[in-house]
N, C-alpha and C positions, 0 to 999 in steps of 0.2 A: 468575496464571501469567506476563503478559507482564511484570507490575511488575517481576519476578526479572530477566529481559533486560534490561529498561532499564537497569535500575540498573546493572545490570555493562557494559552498553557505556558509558553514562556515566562510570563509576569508570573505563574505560580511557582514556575519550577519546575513542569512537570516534564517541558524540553531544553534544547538546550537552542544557542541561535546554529549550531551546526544543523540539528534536526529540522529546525527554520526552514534555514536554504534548501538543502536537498528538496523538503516537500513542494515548494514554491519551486522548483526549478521540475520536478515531476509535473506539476500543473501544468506550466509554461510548455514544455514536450507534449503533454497528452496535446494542450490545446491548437496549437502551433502547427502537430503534427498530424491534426485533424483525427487524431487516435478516438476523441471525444467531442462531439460538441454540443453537448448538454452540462454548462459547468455545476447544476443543482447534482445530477449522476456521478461527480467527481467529490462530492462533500465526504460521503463514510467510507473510501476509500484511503484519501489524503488524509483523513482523520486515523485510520488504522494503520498506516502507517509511520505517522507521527509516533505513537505508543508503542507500535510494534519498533522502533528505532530505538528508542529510549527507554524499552525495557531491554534492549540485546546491551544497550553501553551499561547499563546498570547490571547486569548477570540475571536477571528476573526469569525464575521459568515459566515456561509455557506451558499451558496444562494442554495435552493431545486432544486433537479433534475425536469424534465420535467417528469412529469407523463406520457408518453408515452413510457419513458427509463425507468422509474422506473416499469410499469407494466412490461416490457420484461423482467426485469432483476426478479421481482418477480415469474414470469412463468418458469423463466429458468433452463433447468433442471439440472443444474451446481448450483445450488443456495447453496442447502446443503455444497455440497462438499467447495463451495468458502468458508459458515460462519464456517465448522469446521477448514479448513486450517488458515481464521483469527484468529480461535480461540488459535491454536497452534502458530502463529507467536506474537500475541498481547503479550505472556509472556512474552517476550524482552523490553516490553515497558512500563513505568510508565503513560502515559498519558491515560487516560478516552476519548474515541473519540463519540462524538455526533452523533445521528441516522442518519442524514442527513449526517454528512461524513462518516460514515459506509455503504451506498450506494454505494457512488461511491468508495470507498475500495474493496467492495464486484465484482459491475462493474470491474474492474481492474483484479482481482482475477478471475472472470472468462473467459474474455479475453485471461489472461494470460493462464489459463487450455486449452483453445479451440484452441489457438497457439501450445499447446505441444502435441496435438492428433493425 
């Protein structure tokens, strides 16, 4: 399902095939590692971070979250668990991602944990 996305932001331009791989090799971990296994829960994750990849190689800012998302997410008790599983998916990636999109990466990731409970 996500191959379909790639390919078509790719064919636009909007990634690159490095952004490709990393995200497919993110899937491949979540599923693999039994992290997820609802691959429909994995679609607006793997899609955000596609963008979220491709606007850090482009210098694109990030507009900040709204403080009142960012306080929940900071309380949340899924917080740990989202920044250790970015910390095991980020190996896949060359790209350095800024505080402000590591928010709403993190946002996604626990989402995504709270869908698979």
């Amino acid at each position: 399902m996500i191959g379909k996305k790639l390919e078509i932001l790719k064919e636009s331009n909007v990634i690159d095939e490095e952004t490709e791989q990393f995200v497919l090799a993110v899937n491949n971990y979540l599923l693999e590692q039994k992290v997820i296994n609802n691959e429909e829960h994995l679609d607006m994750f793997l899609t955000h971070i596609a963008m979220a990849d491709a606007r850090q190689k482009k210098n694109e800012p990030v507009i900040g979250m709204d403080e009142l998302i960012l306080s929940e997410i900071q309380n949340d008790e899924k917080l740990a668990e989202s920044k250790a599983l970015w910390q095991e998916l980020s190996r896949y990636c060359a790209t350095t991602f800024s505080q402000e999109e590591l928010w709403f990466i993190y946002m996604h990731i626990i989402n995504l944990l709270k869908k698979e409970q």
